[in-house]
Steps between C-alpha positions, in 0.01 A plus 500: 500500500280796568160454615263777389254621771260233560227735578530647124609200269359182593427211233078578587578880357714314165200276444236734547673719203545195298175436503370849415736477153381122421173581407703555148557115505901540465801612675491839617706789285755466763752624268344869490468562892802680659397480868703579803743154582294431877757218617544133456231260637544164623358308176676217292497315186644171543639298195190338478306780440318479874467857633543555856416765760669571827670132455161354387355381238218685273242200455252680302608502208225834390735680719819403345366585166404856610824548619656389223291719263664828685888342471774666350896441450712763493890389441512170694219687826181407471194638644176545575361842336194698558413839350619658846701223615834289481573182704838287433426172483796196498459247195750130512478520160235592247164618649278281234547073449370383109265197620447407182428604190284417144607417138341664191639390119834328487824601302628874467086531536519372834293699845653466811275602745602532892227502804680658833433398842284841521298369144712761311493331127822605336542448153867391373638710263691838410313643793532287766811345392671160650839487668656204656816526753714216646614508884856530448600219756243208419402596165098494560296676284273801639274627203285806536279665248410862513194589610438883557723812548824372613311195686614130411330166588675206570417243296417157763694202399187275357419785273916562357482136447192465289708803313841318442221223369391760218842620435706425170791644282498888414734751381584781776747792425686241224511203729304177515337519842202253625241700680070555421337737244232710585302833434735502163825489712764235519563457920821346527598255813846356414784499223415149310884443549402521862251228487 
């Protein structure tokens, strides 16, 4: 892994521009800033959704948030992106975690509404659609929802169950699949011949 030049790119310089594009109270337009690629700095996402830097672990959670607000995915890199700057960043698996989430209506009227780790509030639908995939060896379930521009949230395991607990019957592409409506959209979770 490359490290960029320390004196240049450190995670004081990412936070200070994070915090000069959250004063619009939402994730920086990451998406329309082409800056120079500076290197890839020593900061992880674990599983859990902890962020760590130089093998540590961010405990202020403001922080975390402002660097999420400035992350981008492009392909399967992700990284930290400022109007003049670009820092890779490594990521176990998806850089949000669903904590929990809120139900509005029930039915094919049904809300599904996800809060992140970062207090992101995602709401389940065409948008920020559902998918589910299955370890191919053990079978376990890892769920994610989408939150933003190519970036998924793992759904924790108290919050998939308390969805399987609102799940019934629906029809998806011609087959009977059990999964949870919300936001309009049938989200399915397994083939009821499955079950």
């Amino acid at each position: 892994m490359s490290r960029p030049d320390q004196n240049s790119v450190t995670a004081d310089s990412l936070a200070a521009a994070a915090v000069k594009h959250a004063k619009n109270k939402g994730p920086a337009p990451v998406h329309l800033w082409n800056p120079p690629f500076c290197g890839d700095l020593d900061m992880r996402i674990a599983r859990d959704g902890t962020w760590f830097y130089l093998g540590t672990p961010i405990g202020r959670k403001p922080l975390v948030k402002l660097f999420s607000s400035i992350l981008r995915r492009d392909g399967d890199a992700y990284f930290l992106v400022t109007p003049v700057e670009k820092v890779g960043i490594t990521v176990e698996d998806a850089p949000f975690v669903a904590v929990d989430f809120q139900v509005e209506g029930s039915g094919k009227a049904q809300q599904i509404t996800f809060t992140t780790n970062v207090d992101e509030t995602v709401p389940l639908g065409p948008n920020h659609p559902f998918r589910l995939e299955r370890d191919p060896e053990t079978g376990e379930p890892s769920p994610y929802v989408l939150v933003r521009d190519n970036l998924e949230a793992l759904i924790d395991r108290k919050s998939f169950y308390r969805l399987v607990d609102l799940g019934e019957a629906g029809k998806f592409e011609g087959e009977d699949w059990f999964g949870v409506w919300s936001g309009g959209k049938f989200f399915p979770f397994i083939r009821i011949s499955e079950l």
